[in-house]
N, C-alpha and C positions, 0 to 999 in steps of 0.2 A: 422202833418203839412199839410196843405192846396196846392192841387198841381193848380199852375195858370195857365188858359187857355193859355197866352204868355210869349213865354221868351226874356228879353232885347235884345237881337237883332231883332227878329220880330217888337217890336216896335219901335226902333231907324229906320229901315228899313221904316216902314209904316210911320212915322214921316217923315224920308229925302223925300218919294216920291210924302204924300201927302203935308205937311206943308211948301217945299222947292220946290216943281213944279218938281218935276224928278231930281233936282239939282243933280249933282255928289258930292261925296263925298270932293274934291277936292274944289269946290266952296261953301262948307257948312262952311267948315274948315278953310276959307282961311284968316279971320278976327283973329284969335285965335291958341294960340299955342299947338294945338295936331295935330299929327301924320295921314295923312290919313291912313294908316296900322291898327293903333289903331280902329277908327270909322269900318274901316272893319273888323277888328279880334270879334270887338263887333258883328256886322251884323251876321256875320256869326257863334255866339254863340261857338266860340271858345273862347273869354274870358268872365265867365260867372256871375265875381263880378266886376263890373269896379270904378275905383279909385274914391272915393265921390268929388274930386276936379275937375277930368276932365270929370266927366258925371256933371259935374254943368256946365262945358264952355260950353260942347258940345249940351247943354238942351237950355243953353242962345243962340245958334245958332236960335232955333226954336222960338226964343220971350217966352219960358217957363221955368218956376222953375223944379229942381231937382223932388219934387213933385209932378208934374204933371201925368209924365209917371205911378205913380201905379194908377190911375185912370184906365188905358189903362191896366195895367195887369188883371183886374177882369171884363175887359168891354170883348161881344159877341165877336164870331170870326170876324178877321178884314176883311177875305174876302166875306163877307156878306154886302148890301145894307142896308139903313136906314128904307126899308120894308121888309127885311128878303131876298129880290132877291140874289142869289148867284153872286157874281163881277167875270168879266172876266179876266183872265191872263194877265198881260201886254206882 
């Protein structure tokens, strides 16, 4: 089996920060019925298979399909620039 450069919280993470403006978790969510706890238990790759129903709401946060996201698990490391510069910490 193939190990992926990221795991679903990394991208739900890089998702909320870039695709939501730094959004909190709390204004991501707030359309929709899941749990902030949840989006963070993901974040924080403590839960590491999340339910196909509410990684669909939580994907539709982002204007994106369920889909999407495995593009982003086989894409470069995300804290890399679109010429290779290494990104600074927030």
């Amino acid at each position: 089996m193939q190990t992926l450069p990221h795991s679903l919280g990394t991208i739900l993470k890089a998702l909320r920060h870039v695709l939501a403006a730094d959004a909190t978790p709390e204004a991501v969510l707030k359309d929709i019925d899941v749990p902030v706890w949840y989006l963070l238990e993901l974040e924080a790759d403590h839960i590491t298979v999340a339910d196909g129903d509410t990684l669909t709401l939580i994907c539709s946060c982002y204007k994106l399909t369920v889909d999407h996201p495995i593009f982003f698990f086989l894409a470069p490391p995300l804290n890399y620039g679109p010429c290779g510069e290494k990104r600074k910490k927030r």
